[in-house]
N, C-alpha and C positions, 0 to 999 in steps of 0.2 A: 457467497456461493463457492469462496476458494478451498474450504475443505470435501466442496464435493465436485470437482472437475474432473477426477475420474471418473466418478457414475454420469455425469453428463456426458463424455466424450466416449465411454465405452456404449450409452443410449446412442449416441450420435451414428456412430458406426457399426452398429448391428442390429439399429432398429430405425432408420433414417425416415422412414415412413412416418414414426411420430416425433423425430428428433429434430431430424433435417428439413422439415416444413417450410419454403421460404426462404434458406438458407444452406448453402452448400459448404461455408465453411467450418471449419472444424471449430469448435469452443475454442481448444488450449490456445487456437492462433490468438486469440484475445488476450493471451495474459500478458500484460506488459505495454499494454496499450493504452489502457487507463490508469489513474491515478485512486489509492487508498491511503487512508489513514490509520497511524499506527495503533491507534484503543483496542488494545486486545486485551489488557491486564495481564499478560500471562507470556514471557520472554521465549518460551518454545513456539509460541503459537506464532510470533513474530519474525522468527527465525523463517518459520515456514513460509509466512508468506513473502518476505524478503528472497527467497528463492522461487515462488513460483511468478512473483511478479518482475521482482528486478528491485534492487535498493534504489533504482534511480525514481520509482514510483509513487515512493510512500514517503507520505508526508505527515508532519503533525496535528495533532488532531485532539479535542478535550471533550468532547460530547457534549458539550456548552448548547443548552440551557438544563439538559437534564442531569439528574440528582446521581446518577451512579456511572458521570465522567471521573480522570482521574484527581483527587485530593492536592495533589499535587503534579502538574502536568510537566509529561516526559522524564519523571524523576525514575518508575521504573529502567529506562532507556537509559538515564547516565550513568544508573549504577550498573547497567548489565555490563559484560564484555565486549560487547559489539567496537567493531573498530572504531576507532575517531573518524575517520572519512566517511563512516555508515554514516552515524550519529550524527556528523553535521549536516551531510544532505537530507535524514529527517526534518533535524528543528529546523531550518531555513533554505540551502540551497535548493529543496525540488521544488517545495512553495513557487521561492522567486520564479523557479524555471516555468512553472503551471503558469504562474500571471504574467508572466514575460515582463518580470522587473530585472533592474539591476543591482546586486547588491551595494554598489558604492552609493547607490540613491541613500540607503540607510547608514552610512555612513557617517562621524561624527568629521568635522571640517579639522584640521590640525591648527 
């Protein structure tokens, strides 16, 4: 739904009658509150949602068991330009943070 939170948020507030049903708060406050993953295929589309959600949200994601995840997973991601601090809290840090691990758990002993 994050390519249409404008037409939901513009329903919201100028037609609350069918928007607002049950609920007073506004869609957008939502953004950023849950957690997605990054299967977009496509590096604009990611950019986008890393702005409306927050980088701290999205996480990695392979569409595992179905046939049109990615060939190779997060490979789009390493090659893009996305910062190094993006790109790790993708493939591991938000993970960890959603499950409330720690990363030294996976950690190799010295």
């Amino acid at each position: 739904f994050l390519p249409t939170i404008g037409r939901i948020e513009h329903g919201f507030n100028c037609r609350p009658d069918l928007v607002a049903v049950d609920n007073p708060v506004n869609p957008r406050r939502y953004l950023g509150h849950f957690w997605v993953d990054c299967i977009t295929h496509d590096i604009k589309m990611l950019r986008f949602i890393l702005d409306l959600v927050g980088e701290d949200k999205v996480t990695l994601g392979s569409d595992y068991p179905f046939p049109l995840g990615d060939l190779t997973i997060g490979r789009f991601i390493e090659e893009s330009d996305l910062p190094e601090t993006t790109r790790r809290k993708i493939f591991s840090q938000n993970t960890l943070e959603w499950l409330g691990l720690d990363e030294k758990t996976f950690q190799s002993p010295e």
